[in-house]
N, CA and C atoms as a LAMMPS dump frame, in Angstrom:
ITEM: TIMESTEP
0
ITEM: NUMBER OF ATOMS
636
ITEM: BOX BOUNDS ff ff ff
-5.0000000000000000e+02 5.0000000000000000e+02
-5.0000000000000000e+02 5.0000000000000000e+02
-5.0000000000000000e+02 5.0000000000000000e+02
ITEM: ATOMS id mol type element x y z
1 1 1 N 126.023 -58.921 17.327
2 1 2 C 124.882 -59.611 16.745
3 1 3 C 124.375 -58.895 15.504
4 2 1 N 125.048 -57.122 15.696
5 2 2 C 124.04 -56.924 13.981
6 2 3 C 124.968 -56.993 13.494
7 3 1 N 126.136 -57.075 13.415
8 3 2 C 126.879 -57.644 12.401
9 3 3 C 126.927 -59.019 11.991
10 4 1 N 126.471 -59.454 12.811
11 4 2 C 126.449 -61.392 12.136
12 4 3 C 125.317 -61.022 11.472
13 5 1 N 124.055 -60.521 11.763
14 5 2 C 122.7 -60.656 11.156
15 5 3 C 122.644 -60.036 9.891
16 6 1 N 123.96 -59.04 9.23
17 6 2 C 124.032 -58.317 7.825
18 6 3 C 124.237 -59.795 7.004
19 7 1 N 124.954 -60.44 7.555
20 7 2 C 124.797 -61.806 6.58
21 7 3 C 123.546 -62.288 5.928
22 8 1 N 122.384 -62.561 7.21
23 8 2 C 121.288 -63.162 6.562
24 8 3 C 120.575 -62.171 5.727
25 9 1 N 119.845 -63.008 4.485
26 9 2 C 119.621 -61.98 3.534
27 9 3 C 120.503 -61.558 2.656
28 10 1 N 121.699 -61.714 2.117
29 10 2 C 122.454 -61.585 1.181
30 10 3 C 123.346 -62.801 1.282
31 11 1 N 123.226 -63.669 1.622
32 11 2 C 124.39 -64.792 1.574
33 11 3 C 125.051 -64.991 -0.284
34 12 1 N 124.383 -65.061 -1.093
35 12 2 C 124.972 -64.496 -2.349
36 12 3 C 125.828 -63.241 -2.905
37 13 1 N 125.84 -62.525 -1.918
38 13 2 C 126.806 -60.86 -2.123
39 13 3 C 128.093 -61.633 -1.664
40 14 1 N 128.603 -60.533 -1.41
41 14 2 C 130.201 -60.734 -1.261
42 14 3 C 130.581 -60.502 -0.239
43 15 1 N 131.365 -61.328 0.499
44 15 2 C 130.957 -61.165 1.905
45 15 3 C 132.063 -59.799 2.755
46 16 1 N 132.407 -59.678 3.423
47 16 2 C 133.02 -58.673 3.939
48 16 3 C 134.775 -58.453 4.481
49 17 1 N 134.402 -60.054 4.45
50 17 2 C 135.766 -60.766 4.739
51 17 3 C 136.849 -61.181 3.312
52 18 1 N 136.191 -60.828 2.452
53 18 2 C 136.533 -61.609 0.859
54 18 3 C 137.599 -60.475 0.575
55 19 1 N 136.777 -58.92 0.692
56 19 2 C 137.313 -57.928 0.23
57 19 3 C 138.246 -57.688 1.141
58 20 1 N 138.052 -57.709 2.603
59 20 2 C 139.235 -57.533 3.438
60 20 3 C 140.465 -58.386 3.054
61 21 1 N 140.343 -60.051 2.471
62 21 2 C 141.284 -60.595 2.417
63 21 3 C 142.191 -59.681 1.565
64 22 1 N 141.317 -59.172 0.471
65 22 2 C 142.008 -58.249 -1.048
66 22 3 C 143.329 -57.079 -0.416
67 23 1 N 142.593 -56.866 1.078
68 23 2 C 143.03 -55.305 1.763
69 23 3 C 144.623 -55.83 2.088
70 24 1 N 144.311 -57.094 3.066
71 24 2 C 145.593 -57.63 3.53
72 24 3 C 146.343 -57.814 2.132
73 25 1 N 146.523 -58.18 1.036
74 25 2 C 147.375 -58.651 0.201
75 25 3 C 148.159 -57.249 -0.417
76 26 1 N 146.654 -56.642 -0.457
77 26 2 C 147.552 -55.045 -1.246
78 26 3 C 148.274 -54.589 0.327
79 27 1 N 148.347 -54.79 2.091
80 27 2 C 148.625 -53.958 2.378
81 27 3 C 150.183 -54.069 2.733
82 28 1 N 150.213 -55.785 2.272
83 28 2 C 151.523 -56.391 2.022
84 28 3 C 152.344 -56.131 1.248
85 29 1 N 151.794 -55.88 0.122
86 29 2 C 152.476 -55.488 -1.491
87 29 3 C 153.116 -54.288 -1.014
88 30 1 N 152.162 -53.635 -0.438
89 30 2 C 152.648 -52.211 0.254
90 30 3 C 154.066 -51.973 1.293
91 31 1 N 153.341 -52.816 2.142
92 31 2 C 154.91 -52.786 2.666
93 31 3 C 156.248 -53.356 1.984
94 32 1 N 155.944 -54.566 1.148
95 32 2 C 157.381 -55.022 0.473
96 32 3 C 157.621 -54.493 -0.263
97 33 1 N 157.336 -52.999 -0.952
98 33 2 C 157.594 -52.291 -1.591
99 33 3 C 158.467 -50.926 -1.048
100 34 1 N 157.709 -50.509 0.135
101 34 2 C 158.2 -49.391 1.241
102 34 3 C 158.46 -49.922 3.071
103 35 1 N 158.925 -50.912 3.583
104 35 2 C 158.755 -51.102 4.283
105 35 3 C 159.335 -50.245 5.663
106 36 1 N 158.194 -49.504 6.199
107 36 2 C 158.209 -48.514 6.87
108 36 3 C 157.238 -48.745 8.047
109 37 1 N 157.517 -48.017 9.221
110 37 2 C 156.374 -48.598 9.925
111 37 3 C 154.742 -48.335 9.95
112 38 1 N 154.597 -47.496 9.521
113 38 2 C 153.488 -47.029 8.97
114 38 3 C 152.9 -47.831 7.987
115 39 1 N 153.502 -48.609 7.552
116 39 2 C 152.644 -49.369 5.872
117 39 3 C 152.372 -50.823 7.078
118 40 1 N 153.262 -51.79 8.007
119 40 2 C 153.447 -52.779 8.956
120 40 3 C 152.65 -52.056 9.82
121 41 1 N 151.882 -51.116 10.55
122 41 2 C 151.017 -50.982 11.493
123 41 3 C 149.512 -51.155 10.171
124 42 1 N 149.541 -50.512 8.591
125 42 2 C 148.488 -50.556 8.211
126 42 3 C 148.034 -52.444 7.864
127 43 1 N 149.554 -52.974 7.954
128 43 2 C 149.178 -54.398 7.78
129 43 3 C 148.21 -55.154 8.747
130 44 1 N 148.916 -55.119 9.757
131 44 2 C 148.007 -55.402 11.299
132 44 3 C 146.792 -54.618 11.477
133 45 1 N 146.397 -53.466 11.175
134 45 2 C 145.176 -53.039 11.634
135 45 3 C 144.002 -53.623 10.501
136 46 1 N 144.876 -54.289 9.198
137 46 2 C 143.919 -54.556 8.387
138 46 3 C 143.449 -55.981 8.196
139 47 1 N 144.791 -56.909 9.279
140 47 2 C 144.484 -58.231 9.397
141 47 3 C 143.703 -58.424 10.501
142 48 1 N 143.53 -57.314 11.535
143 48 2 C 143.182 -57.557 12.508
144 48 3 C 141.344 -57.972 11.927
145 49 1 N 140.796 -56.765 11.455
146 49 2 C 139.952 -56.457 10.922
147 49 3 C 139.225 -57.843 10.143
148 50 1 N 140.583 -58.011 9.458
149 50 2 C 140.429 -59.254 8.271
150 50 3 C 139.732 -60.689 9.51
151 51 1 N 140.334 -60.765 10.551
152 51 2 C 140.026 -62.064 11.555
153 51 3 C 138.994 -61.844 12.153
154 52 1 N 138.465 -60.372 12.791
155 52 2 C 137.468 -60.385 13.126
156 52 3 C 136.513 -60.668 12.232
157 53 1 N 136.125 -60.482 10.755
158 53 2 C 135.378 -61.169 9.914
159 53 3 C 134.818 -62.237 9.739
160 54 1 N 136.28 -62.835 9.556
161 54 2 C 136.168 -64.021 9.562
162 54 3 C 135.466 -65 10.822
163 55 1 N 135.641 -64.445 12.159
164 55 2 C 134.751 -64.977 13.203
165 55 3 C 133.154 -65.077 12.714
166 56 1 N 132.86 -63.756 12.519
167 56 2 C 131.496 -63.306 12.411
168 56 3 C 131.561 -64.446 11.341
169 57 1 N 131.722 -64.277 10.387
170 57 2 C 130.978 -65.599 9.048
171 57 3 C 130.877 -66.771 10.009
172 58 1 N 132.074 -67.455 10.9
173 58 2 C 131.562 -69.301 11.47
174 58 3 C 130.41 -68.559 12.544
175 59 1 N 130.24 -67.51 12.859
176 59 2 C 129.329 -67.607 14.103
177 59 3 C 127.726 -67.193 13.409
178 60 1 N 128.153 -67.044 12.021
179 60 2 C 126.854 -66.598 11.446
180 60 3 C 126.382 -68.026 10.811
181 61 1 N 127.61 -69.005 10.415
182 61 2 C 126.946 -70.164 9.611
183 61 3 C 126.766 -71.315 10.707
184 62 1 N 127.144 -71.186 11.592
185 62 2 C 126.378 -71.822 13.344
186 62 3 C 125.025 -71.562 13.093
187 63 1 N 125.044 -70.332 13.402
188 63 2 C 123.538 -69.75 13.473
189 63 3 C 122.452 -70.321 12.715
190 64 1 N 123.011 -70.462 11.251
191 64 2 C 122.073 -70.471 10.415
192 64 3 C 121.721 -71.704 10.369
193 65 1 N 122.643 -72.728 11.082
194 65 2 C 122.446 -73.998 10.845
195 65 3 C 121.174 -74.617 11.449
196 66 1 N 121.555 -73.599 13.377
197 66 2 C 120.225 -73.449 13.628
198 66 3 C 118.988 -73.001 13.372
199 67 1 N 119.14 -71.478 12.71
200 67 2 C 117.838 -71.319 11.989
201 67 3 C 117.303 -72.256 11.177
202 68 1 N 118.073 -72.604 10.655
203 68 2 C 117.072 -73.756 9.464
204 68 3 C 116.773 -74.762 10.052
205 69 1 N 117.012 -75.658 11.36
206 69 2 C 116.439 -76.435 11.877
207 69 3 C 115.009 -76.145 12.501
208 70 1 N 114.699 -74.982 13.18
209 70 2 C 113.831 -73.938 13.87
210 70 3 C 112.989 -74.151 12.14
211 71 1 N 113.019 -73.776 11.366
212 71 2 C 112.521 -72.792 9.885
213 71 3 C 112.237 -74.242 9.768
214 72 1 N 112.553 -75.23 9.478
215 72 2 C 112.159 -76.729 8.73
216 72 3 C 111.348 -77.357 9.523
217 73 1 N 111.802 -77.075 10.997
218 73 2 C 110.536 -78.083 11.908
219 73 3 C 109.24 -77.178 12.343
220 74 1 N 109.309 -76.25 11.969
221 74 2 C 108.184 -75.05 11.812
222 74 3 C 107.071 -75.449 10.592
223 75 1 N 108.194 -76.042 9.958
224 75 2 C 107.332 -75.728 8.451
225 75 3 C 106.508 -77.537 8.282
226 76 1 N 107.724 -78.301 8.866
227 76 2 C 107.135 -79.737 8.453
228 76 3 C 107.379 -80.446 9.768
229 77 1 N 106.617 -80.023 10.689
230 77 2 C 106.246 -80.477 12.364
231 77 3 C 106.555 -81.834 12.292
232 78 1 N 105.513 -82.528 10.976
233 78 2 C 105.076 -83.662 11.455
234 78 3 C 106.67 -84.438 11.451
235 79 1 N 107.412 -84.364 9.972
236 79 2 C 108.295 -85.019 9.645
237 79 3 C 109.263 -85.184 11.332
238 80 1 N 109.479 -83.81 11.766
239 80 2 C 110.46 -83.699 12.525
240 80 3 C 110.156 -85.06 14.21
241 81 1 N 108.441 -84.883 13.773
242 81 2 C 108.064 -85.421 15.264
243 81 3 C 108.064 -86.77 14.72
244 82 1 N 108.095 -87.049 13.603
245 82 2 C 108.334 -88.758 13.243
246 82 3 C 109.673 -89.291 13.62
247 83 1 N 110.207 -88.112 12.847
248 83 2 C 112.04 -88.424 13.402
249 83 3 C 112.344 -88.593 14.733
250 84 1 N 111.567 -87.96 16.217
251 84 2 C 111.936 -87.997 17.437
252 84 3 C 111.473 -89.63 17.976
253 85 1 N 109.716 -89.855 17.486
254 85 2 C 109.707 -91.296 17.623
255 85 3 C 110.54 -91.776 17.4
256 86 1 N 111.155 -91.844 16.049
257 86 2 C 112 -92.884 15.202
258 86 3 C 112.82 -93.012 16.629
259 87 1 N 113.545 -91.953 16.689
260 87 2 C 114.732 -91.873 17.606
261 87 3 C 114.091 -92.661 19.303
262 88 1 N 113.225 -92.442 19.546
263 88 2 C 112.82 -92.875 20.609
264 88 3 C 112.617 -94.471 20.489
265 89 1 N 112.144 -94.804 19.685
266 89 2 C 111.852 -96.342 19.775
267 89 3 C 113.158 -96.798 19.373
268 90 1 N 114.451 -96.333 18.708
269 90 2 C 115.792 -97.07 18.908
270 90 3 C 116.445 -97.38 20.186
271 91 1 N 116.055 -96.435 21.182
272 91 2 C 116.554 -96.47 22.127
273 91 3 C 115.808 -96.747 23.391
274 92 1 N 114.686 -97.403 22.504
275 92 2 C 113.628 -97.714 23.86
276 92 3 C 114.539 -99.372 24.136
277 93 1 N 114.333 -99.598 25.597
278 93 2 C 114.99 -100.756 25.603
279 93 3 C 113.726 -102.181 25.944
280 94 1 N 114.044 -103.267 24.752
281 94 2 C 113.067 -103.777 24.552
282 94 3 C 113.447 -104.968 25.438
283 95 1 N 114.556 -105.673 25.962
284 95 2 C 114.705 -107.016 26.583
285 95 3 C 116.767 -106.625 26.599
286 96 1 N 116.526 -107.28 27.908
287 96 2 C 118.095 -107.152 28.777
288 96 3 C 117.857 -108.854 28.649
289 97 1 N 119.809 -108.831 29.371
290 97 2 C 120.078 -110.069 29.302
291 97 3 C 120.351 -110.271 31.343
292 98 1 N 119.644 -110.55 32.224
293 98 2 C 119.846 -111.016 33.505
294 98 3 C 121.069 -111.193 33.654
295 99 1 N 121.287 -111.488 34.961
296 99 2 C 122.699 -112.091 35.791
297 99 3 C 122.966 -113.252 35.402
298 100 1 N 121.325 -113.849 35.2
299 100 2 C 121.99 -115.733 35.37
300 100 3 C 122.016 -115.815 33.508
301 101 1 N 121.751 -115.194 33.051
302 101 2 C 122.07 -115.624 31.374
303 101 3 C 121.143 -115.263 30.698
304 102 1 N 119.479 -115.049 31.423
305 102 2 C 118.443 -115.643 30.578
306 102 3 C 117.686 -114.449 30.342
307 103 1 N 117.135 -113.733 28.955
308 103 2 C 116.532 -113.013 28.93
309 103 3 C 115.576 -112.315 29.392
310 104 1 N 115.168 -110.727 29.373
311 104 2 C 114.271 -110.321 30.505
312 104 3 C 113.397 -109.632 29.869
313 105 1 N 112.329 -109.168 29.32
314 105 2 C 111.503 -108.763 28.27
315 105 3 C 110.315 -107.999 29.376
316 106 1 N 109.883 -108.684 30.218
317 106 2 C 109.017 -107.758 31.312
318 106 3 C 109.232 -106.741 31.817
319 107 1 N 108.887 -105.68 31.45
320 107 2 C 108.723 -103.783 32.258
321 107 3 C 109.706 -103.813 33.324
322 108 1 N 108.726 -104.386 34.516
323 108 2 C 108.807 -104.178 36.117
324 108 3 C 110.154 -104.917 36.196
325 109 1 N 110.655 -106.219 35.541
326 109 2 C 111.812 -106.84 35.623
327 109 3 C 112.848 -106.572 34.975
328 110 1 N 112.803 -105.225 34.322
329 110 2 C 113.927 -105.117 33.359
330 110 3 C 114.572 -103.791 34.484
331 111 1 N 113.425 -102.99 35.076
332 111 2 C 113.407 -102.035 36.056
333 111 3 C 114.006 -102.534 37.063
334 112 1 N 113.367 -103.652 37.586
335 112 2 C 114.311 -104.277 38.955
336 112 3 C 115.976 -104.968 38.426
337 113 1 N 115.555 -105.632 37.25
338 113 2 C 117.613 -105.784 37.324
339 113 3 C 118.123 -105.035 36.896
340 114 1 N 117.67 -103.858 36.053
341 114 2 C 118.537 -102.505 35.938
342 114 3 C 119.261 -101.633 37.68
343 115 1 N 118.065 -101.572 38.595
344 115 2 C 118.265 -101.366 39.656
345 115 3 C 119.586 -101.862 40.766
346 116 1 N 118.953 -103.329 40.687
347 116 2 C 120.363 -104.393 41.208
348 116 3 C 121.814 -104.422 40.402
349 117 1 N 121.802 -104 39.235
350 117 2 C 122.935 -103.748 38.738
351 117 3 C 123.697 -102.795 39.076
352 118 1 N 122.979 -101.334 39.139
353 118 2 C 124.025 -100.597 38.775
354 118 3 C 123.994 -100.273 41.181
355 119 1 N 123.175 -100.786 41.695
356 119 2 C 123.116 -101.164 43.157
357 119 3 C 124.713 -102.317 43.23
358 120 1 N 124.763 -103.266 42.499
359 120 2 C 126.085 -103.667 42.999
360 120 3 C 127.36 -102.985 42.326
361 121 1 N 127.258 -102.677 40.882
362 121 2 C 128.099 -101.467 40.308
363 121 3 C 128.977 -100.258 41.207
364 122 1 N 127.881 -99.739 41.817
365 122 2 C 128.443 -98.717 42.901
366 122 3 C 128.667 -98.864 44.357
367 123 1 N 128.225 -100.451 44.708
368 123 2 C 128.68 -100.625 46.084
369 123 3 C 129.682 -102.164 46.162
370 124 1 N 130.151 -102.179 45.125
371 124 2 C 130.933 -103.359 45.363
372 124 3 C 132.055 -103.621 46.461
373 125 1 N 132.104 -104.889 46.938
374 125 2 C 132.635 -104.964 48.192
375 125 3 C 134.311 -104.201 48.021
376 126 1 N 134.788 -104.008 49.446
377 126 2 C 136.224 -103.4 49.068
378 126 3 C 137.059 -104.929 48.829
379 127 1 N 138.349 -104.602 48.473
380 127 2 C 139.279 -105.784 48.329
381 127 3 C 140.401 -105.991 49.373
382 128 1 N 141.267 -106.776 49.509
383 128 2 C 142.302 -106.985 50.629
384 128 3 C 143.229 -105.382 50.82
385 129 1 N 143.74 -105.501 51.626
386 129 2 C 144.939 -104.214 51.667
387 129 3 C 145.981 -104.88 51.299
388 130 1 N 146.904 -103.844 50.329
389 130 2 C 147.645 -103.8 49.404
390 130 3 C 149.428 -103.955 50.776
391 131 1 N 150.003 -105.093 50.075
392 131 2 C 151.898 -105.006 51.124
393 131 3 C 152.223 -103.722 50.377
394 132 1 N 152.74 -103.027 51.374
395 132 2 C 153.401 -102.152 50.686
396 132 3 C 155.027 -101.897 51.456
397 133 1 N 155.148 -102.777 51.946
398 133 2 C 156.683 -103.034 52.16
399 133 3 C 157.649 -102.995 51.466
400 134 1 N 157.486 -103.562 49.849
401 134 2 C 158.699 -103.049 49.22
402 134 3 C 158.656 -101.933 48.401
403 135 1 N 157.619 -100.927 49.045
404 135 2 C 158.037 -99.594 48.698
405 135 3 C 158.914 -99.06 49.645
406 136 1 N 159.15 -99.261 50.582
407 136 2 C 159.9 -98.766 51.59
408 136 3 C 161.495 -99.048 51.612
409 137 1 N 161.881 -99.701 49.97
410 137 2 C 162.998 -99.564 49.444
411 137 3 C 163.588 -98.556 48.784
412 138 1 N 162.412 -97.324 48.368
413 138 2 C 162.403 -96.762 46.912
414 138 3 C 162.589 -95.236 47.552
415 139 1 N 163.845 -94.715 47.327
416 139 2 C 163.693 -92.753 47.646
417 139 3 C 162.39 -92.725 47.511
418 140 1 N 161.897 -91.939 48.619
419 140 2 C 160.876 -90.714 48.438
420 140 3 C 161.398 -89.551 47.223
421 141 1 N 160.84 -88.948 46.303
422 141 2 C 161.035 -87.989 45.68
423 141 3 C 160.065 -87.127 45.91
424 142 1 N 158.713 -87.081 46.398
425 142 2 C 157.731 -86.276 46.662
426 142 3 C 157.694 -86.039 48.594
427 143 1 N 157.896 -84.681 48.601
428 143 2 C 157.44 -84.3 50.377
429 143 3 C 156.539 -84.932 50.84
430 144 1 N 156.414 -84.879 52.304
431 144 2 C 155.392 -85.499 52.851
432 144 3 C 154.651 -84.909 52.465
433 145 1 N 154.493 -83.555 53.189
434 145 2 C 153.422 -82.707 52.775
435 145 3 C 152.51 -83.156 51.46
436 146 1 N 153.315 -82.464 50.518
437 146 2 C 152.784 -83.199 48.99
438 146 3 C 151.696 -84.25 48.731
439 147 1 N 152.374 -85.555 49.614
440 147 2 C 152.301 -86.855 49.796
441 147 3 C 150.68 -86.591 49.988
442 148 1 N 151.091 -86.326 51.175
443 148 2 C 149.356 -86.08 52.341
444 148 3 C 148.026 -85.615 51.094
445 149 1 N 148.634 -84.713 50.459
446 149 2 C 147.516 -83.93 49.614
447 149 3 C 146.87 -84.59 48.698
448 150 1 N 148.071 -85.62 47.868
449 150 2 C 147.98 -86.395 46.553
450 150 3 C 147.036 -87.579 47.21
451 151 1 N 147.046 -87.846 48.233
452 151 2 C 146.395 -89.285 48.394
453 151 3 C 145.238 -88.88 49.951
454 152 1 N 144.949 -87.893 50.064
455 152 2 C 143.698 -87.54 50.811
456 152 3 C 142.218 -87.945 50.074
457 153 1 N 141.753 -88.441 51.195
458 153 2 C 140.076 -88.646 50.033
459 153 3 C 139.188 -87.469 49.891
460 154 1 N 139.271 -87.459 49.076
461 154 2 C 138.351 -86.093 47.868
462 154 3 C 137.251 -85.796 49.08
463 155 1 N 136.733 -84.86 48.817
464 155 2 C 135.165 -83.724 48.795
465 155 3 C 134.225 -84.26 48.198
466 156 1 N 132.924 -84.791 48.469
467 156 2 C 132.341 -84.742 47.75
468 156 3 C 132.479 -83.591 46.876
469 157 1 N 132.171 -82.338 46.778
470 157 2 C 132.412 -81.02 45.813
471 157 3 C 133.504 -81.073 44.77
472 158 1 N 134.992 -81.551 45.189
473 158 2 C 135.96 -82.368 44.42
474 158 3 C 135.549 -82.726 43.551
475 159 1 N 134.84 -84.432 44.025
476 159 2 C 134.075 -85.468 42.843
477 159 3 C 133.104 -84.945 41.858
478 160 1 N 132.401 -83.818 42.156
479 160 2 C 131.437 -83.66 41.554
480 160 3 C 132.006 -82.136 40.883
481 161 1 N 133.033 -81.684 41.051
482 161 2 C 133.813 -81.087 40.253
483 161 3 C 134.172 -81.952 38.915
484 162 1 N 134.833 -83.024 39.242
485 162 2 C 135.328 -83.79 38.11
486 162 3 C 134.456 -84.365 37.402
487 163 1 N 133.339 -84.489 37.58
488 163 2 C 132.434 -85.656 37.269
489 163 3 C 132.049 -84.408 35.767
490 164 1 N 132.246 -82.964 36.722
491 164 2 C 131.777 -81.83 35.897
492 164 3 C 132.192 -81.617 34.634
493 165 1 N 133.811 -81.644 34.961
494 165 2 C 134.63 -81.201 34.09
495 165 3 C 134.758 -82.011 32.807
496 166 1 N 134.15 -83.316 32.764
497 166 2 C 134.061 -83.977 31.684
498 166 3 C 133.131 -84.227 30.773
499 167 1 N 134.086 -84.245 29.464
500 167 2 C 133.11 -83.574 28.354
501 167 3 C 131.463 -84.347 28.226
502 168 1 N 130.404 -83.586 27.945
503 168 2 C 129.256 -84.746 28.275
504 168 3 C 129.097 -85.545 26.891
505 169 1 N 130.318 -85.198 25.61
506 169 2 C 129.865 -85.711 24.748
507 169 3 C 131.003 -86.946 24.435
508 170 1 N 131.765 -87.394 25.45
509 170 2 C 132.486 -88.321 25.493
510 170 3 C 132.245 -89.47 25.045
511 171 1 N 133.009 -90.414 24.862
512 171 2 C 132.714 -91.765 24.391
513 171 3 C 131.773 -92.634 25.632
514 172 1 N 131.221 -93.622 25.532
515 172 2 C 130.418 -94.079 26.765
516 172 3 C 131.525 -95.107 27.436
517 173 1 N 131.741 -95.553 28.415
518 173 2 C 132.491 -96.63 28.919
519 173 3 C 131.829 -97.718 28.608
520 174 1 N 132.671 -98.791 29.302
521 174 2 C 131.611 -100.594 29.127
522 174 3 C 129.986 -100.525 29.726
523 175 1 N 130.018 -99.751 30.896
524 175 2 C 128.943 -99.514 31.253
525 175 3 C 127.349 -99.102 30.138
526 176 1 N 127.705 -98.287 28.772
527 176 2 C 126.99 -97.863 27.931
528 176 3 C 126.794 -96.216 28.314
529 177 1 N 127.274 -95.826 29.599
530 177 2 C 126.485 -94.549 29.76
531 177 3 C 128.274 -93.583 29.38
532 178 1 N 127.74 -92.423 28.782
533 178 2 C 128.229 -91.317 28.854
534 178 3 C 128.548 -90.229 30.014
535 179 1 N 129.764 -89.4 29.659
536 179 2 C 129.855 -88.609 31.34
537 179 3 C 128.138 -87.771 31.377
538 180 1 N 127.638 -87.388 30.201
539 180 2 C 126.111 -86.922 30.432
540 180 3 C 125.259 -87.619 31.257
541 181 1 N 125.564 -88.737 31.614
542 181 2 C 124.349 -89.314 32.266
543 181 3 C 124.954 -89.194 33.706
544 182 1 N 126.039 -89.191 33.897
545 182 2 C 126.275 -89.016 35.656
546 182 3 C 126.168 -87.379 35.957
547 183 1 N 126.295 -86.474 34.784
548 183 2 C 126.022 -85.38 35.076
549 183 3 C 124.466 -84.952 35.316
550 184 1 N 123.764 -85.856 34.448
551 184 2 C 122.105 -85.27 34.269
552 184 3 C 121.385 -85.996 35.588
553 185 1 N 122.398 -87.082 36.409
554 185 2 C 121.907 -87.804 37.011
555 185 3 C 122.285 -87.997 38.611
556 186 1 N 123.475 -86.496 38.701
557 186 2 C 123.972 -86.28 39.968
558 186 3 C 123.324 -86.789 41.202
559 187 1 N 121.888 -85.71 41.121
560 187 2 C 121.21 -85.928 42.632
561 187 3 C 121.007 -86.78 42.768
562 188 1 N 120.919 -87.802 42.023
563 188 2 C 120.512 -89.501 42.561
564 188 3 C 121.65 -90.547 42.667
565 189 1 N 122.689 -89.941 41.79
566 189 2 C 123.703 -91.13 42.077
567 189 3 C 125.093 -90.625 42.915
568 190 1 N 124.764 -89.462 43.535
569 190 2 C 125.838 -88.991 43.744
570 190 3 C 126.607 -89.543 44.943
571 191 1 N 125.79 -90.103 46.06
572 191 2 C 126.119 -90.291 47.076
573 191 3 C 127.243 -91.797 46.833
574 192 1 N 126.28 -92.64 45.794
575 192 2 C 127.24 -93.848 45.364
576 192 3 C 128.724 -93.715 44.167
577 193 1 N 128.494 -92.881 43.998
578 193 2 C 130.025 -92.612 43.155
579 193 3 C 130.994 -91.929 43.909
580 194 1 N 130.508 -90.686 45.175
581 194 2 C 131.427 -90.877 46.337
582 194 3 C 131.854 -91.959 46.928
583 195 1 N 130.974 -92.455 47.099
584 195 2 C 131.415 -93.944 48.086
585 195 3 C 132.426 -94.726 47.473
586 196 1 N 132.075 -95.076 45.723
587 196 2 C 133.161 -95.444 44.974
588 196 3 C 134.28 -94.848 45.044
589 197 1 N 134.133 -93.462 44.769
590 197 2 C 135.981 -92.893 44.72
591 197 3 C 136.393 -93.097 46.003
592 198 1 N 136.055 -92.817 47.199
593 198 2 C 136.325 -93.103 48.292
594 198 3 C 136.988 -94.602 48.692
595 199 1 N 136.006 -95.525 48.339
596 199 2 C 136.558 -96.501 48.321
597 199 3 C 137.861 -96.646 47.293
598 200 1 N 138.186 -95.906 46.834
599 200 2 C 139.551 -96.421 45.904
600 200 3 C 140.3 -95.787 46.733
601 201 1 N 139.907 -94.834 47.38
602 201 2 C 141.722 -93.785 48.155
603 201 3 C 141.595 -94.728 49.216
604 202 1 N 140.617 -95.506 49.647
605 202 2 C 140.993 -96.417 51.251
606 202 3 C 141.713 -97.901 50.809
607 203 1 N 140.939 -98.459 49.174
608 203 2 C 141.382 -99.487 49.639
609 203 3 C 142.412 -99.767 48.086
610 204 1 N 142.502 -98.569 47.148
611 204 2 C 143.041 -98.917 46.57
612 204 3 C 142.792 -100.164 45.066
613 205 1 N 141.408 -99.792 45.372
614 205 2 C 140.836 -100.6 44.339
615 205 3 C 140.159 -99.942 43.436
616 206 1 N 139.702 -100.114 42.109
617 206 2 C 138.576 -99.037 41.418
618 206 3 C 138.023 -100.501 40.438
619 207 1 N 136.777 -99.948 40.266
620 207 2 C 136.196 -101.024 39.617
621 207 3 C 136.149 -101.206 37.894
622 208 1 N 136.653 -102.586 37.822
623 208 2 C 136.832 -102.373 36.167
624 208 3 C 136.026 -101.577 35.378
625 209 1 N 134.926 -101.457 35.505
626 209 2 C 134.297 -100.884 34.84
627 209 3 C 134.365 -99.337 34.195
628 210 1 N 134.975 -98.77 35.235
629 210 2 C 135.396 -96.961 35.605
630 210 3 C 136.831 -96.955 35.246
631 211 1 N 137.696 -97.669 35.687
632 211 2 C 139.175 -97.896 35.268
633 211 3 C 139.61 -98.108 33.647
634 212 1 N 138.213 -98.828 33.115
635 212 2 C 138.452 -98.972 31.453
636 212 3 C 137.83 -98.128 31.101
């Protein structure tokens, strides 16, 4: 950290990494002139040097990107808190479209068919069982054993492993939501997105929605 922090405050000097690049070129010249091992160990100890630099500068112009956000909304509160409205009333949701077609503009009713939606979303009925008779034409290539493991129904801990592992800044599905929102939203939906995966290892179904 005090080496990233020699940056701030001279960002116009020369940075540390500039002159190292200079080191690597002469320490090259050097060796293709004498190539010995001694001149090839001074190459590497000086590129090494040269990369660690170079870290410190992206982890210093990260930084700063944040400082100046911190430094600007310090300085001009208001602007920044106009911008969060702004942002808030884009995404305030002003009128849904119902089941039966017809627009929904009321609070309490946009709350209740948001509710019933994503209530049949995660408990949709299962579907028929799948013939699977003319698999029983086809070599096995995988052990039983194997078999057993690949198609056991998950852990909850499993599911919510995976649910983990995905990036929260992903694209959203048809649904509109992002993997952030099943992550920020575990304790409440968790029990119904088990039930979903579950229901796919029993019946072999997954719902369009999750499948696209």
């Amino acid at each position: 950290m005090e080496l990233i922090g020699v940056y701030i405050g001279r960002e116009s000097e020369k940075k540390p990494w500039e002159s190292l690049g200079e080191k690597v070129q002469e320490a090259e010249e050097t060796y293709q002139a004498a190539p010995i091992d001694e001149h090839l160990m001074q190459i590497k100890a000086v590129d090494a040097q040269y990369s660690h630099q170079l870290h410190l500068e992206e982890l210093f112009w990260k930084q700063k990107a944040h400082v100046q956000w911190v430094v600007d909304g310090n300085r001009n509160s208001k602007y920044f808190h106009a911008l969060v409205k702004a942002i808030r009333r884009k995404l305030y949701i002003h009128k849904i479209k119902g089941s039966d077609g017809n627009w929904i503009e009321d609070h309490k009713q946009i709350f209740t068919q948001a509710i019933d939606f994503f209530h049949k979303l995660f408990s949709e009925e299962q579907r028929g069982e799948i013939d699977y008779s003319p698999l029983t034409h086809i070599t096995p290539l995988v052990f039983e054993t194997d078999n057993t493991q690949l198609v056991a129904t998950p852990t909850m801990d499993e599911v919510k492993q995976a649910v983990f592992d995905l990036s929260p800044n992903s694209a959203a599905g048809l649904d509109g939501f992002t993997s952030l929102f099943y992550q920020k939203c575990w304790d409440i939906i968790s029990l119904d997105v088990y039930d979903m995966v579950c229901a796919f290892f029993t019946s072999d179904y997954m719902t369009k929605n999750i499948a696209h």
